[in-house]
C-alpha positions in Angstrom: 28.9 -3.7 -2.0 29.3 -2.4 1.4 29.6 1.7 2.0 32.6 1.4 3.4 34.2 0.4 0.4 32.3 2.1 -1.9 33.3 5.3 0.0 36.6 5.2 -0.2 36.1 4.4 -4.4 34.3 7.6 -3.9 36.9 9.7 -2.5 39.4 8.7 -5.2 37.5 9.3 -7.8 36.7 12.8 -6.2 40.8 13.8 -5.8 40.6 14.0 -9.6 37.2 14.5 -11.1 34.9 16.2 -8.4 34.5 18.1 -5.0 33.4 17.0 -2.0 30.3 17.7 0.4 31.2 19.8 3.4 31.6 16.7 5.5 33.8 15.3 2.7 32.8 11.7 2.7 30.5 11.5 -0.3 30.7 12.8 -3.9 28.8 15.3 -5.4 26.8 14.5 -9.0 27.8 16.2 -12.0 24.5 16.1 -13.4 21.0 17.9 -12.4 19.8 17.3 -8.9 17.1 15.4 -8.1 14.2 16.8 -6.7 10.4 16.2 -6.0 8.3 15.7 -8.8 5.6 17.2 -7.6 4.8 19.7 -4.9 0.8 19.8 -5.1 -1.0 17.4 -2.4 -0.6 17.7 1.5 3.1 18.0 1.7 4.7 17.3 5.2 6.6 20.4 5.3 10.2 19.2 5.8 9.5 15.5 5.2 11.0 13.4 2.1 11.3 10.0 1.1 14.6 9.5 -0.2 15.6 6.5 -2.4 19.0 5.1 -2.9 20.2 3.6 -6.1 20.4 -0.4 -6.0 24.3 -0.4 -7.1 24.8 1.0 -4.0 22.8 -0.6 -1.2 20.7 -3.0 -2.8 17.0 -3.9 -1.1 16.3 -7.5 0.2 13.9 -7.9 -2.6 16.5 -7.8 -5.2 18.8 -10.0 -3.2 16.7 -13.0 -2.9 14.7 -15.3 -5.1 11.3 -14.8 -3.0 9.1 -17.2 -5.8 11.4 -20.0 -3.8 9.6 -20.1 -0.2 6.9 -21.5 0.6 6.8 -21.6 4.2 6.1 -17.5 5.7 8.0 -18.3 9.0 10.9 -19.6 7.0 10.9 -16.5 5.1 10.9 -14.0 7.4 13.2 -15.5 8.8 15.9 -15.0 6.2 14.5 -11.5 5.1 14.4 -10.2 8.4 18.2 -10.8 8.3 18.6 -9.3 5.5 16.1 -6.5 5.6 18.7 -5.6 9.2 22.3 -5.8 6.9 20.3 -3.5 4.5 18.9 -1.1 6.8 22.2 -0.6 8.3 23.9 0.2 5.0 21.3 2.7 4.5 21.7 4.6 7.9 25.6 4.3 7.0 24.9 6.3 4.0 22.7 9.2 5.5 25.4 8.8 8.8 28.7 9.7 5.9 26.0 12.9 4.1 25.6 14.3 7.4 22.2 13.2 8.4 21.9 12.6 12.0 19.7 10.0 13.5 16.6 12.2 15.1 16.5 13.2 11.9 15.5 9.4 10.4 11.5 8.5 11.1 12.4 5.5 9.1 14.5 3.3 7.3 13.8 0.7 4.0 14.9 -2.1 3.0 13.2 -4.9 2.0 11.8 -3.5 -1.1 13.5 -0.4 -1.5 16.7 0.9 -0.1 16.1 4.6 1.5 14.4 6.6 4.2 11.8 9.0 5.4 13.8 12.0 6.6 12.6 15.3 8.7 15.5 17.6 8.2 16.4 21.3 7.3 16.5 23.3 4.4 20.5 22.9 4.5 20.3 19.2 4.6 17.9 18.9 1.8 19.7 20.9 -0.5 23.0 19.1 0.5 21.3 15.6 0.1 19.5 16.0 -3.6 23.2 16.8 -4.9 24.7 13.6 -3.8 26.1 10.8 -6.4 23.6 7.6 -5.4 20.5 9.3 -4.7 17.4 8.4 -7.4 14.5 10.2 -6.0 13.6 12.3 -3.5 10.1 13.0 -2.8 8.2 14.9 -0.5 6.0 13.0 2.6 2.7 13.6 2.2 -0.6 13.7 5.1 -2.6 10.4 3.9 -6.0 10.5 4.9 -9.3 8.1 3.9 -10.9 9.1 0.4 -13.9 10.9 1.5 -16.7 7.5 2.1 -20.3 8.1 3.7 -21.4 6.1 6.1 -24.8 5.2 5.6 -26.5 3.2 8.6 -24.2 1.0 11.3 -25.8 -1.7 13.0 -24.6 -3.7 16.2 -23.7 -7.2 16.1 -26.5 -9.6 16.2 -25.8 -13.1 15.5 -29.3 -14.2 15.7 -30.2 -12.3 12.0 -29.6 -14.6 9.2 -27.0 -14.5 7.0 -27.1 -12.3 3.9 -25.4 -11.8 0.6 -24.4 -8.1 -0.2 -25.2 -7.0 -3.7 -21.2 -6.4 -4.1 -20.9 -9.8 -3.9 -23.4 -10.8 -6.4 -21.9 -8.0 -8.7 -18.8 -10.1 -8.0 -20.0 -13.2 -9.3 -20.6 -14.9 -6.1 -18.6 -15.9 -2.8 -16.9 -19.2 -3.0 -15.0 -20.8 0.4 -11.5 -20.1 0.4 -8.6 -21.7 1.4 -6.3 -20.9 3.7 -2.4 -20.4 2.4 -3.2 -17.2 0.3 -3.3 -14.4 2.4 -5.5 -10.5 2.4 -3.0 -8.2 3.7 -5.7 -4.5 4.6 -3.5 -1.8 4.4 -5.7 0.3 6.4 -7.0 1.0 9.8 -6.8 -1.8 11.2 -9.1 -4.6 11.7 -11.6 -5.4 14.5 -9.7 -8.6 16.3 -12.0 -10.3 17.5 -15.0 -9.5 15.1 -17.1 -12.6 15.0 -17.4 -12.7 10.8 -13.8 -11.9 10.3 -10.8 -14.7 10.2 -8.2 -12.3 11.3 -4.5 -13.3 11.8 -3.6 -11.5 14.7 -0.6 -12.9 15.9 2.2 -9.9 16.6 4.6 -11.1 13.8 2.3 -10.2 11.2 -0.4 -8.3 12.3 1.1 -4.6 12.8 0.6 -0.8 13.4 2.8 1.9 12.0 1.0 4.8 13.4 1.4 3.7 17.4 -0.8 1.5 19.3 -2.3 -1.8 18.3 -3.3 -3.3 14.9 -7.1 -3.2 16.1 -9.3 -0.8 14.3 -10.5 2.5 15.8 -12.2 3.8 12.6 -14.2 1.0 11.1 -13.1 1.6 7.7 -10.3 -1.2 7.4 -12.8 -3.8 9.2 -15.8 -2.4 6.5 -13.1 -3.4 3.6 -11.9 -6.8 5.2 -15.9 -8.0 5.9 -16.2 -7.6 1.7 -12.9 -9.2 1.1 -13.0 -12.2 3.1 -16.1 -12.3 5.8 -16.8 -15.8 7.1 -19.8 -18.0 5.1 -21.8 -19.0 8.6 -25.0 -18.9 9.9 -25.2 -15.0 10.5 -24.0 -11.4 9.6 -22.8 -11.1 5.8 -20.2 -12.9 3.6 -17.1 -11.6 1.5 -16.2 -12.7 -1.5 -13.3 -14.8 -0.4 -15.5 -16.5 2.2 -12.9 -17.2 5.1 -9.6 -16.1 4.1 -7.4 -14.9 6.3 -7.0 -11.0 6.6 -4.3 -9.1 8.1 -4.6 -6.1 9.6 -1.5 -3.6 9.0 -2.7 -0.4 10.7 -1.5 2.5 9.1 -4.0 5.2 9.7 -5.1 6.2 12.9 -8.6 6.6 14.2 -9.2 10.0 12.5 -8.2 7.6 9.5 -4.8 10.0 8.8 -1.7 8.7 8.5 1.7 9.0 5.9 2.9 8.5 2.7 5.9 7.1 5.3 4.4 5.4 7.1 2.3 3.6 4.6 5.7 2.6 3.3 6.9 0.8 6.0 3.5 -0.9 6.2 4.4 -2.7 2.6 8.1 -3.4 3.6 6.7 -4.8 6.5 4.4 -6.9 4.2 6.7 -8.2 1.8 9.1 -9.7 4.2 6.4 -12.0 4.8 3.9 -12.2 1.8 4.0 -15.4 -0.2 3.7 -15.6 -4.0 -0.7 -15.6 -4.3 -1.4 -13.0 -1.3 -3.0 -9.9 -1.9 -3.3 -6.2 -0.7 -5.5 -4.3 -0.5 -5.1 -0.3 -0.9 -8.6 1.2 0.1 -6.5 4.9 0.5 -4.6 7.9 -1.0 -4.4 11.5 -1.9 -3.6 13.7 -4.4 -0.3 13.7 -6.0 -0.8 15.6 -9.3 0.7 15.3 -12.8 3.5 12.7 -13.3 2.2 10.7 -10.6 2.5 7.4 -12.1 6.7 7.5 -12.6 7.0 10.2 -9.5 4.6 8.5 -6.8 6.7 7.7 -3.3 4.7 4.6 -3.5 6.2 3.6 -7.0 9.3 1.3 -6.6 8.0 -0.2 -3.2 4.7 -1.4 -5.0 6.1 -2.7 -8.3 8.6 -4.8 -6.1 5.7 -6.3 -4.6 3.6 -7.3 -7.1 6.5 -8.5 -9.4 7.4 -11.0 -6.5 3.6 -12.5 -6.8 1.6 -10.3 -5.0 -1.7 -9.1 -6.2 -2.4 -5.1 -5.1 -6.1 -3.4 -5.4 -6.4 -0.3 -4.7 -9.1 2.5 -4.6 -9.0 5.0 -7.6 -10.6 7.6 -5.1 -13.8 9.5 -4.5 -13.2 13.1 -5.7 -14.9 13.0 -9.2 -11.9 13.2 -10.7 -8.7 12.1 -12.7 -7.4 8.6 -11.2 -4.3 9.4 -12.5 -3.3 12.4 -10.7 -3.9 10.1 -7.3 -1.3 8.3 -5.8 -1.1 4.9 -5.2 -4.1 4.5 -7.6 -2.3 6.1 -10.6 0.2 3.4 -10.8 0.3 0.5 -13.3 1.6 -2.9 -13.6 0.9 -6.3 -13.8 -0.9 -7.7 -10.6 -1.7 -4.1 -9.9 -5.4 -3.1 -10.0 -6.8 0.4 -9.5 -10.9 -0.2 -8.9 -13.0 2.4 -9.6 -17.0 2.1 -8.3 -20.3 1.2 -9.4 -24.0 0.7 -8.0 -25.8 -2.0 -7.2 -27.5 -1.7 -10.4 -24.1 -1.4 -12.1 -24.2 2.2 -13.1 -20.8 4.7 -12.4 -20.9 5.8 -8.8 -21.2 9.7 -8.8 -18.1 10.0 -6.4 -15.9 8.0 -7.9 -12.6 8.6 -9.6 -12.2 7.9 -13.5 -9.8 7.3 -16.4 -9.0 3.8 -17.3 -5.4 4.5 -17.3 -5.1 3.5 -14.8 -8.1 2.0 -13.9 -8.6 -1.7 -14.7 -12.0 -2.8 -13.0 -14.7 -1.8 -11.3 -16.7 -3.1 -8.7 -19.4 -2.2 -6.5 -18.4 0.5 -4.3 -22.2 2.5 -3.5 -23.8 1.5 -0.4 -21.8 -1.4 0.7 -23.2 -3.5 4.1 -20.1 -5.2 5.4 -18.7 -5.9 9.2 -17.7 -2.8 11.4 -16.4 -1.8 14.8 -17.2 -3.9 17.9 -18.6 -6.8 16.0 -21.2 -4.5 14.0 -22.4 -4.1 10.3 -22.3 -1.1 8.5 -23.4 0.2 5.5 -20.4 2.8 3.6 -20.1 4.1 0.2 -16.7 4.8 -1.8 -14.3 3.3 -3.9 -12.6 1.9 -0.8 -15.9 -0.8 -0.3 -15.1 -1.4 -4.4 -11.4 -2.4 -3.7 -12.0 -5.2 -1.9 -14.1 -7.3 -3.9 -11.4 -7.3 -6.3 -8.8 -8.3 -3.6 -11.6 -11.1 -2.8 -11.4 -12.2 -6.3 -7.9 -12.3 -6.7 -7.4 -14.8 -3.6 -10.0 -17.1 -4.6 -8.9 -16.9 -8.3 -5.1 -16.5 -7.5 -5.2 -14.7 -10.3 -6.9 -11.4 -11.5 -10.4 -11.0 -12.1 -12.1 -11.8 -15.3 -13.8 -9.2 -17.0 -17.7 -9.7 -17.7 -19.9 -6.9 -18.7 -18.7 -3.0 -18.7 -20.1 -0.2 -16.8 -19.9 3.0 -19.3 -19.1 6.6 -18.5 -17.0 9.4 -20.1 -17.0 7.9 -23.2 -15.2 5.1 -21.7 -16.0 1.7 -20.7 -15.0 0.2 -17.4 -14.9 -4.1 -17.2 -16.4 -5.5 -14.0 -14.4 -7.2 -11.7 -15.9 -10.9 -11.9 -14.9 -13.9 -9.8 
């Protein structure tokens, strides 16, 4: 339904049941307002992420049958379309509550219809009492789960290949084909890294913290070397041997970024994912309780798996709860928070725990994988354990299997298994 027409349902409905905002174009609830679930983390003070309720602007995701396509040109193609008619419903809506347009940092609408907003106290107050709003949460600073960097080494092609002991924890590397995809939600990838198939091309390949989808950091081309580096004569190999990785820069060198911006990195990804692609999540930050119905990330992630795309993501390095850390805290099927192990398969120290919501872990303690400027490097953190599970779930096109456990807390935790 377009706003227009909804608005005007709105108004006479209001005459006789409720009172206006001050810019009298959208009704008031006569229920509780809605309001952030949680204000613990690193709240971006005057930043929310605002969702609208699907009966009135309804995201792209829900508007097409995505399992159809099977060709990604043809479907961004007709999603981009779509993903425009939405957007502008959505910045119709904030337009009629009063919300001017420096006051947008973004807009969503491929698998969720809403915004990121920076606006005043008055605004805020004005927007949580509005009829169509569903959640408002705050943004939140989004920075790399602390990782140590062991030992970096520069390229050197004339060194033998070798097989990291996260692969052999994996059950091997096997060749992988080409049509299923490794999205790294991260900082980027190197582009021209010798061991890495990345898909570069502008279309795809994206930053959403300024500049170009090439990594500054090293951390998103550590995680794309385990996932997916090339089986050849030199360097090391991933899991998923070849496949191609896409770099969707949304931390910046520091390796900070947004709950926002991270956002607009998966919209971005599910107007051209295909049903067998995966993600991987090797990031996040403390949410606190109710994270796993509150999280920002919620709505856009369970519309991306349920349209066939696998997710792994890092349950964190701060000895701690998994569940109180978003995105790791969130279930659902083809959603897989990895927690990490050893070499020698015992519970890595740093790593986060709780198996709800962890399902696997993997190896995530002193990881050699690809790095900046064509070099190796050797990290530790559950960010080098997410990736062998995103590995496995492209060569499997399914999730891992689950051979041996790994026990701690009184719990055990299945290892991730190609």
């Amino acid at each position: 339904m377009k706003i227009s027409k909804l608005l005007f349902l709105f108004l006479v409905v209001g005459l006789c049941m409720t009172s206006c905002t001050d810019e009298g174009n959208l009704t008031q609830k006569n229920t509780e307002d809605v309001t952030p679930n949680s204000a613990e983390g690193t709240i971006i003070p005057g930043q929310y992420i605002v969702s609208i309720s699907p009966d009135i602007v309804k995201p792209a995701v829900l508007q097409v049958d995505t399992d159809g396509f099977r060709d990604r040109a043809e479907k961004g193609k007709v999603m981009e379309g779509i993903k425009a008619e939405v957007e502008a419903e959505v910045k119709e809506f904030l337009t009629n509550a009063g919300i001017e347009e420096n006051e947008i940092i973004a807009l969503y609408g491929v698998l969720d219809a809403g915004a990121a907003l920076k606006i005043s106290d008055d605004k805020y107050e004005a927007l949580i009492k509005l009829e169509g709003i569903v959640s408002v949460e705050y943004d939140r600073e989004v920075k790399l789960p602390d990782f140590t960097v062991e030992s970096i080494a520069d390229e050197d092609q004339s060194r033998a290949q070798t097989t990291p002991c996260g692969i052999t924890n994996a059950g091997g590397y096997a060749n992988a084909g080409q049509s299923r995809w490794i999205w790294v939600v991260d900082t980027g990838i190197d582009l021209d890294h010798p061991d890495l198939n990345v898909v570069t091309s502008s279309t795809y390949a994206k930053s959403f913290v300024g500049g170009s989808p090439n990594d500054c950091n090293g951390h998103g081309t550590h995680c794309a070397g385990s996932a997916a580096a090339r089986n050849n004569s030199f360097g090391v190999v991933g899991v998923a041997a070849n496949a191609p990785v896409v770099p969707i820069r949304v931390l910046g060198c520091s390796g900070s970024g947004s709950t926002s911006g991270i956002i607009s990195g998966l919209n971005h990804i599910a107007v051209y994912d295909l049903a067998g692609d995966v993600v991987n999540m090797s990031l996040g930050g403390y949410y606190g309780s109710g994270c796993s119905t509150g999280s920002s990330y919620r709505t856009s992630i369970l519309n991306l798996s349920n349209s066939g795309t696998r997710v792994a993501i890092a349950a964190g390095n701060s000895s701690a709860n998994a569940a109180f850390y978003q995105p790791a805290c969130i279930n659902n099927t083809r959603v897989y928070t990895v927690s990490s192990m050893t070499c020698g398969q015992n519970f890595s120290g740093f790593s986060n725990y709780n198996m709800n919501p962890v399902d696997y872990i993997a190896t995530g303690s002193s990881v050699y994988s690809t790095y900046l400027n064509g070099g190796y490097a050797t990290l530790s953190g559950t960010s080098m354990a997410t990736p062998h599970v995103a590995g496995i779930c492209q060569i499997r096109n399914n999730a891992p299997r689950k051979v041996g456990t790994v026990f701690n807390r009184g719990e055990n935790y299945p290892i991730a298994k190609r």
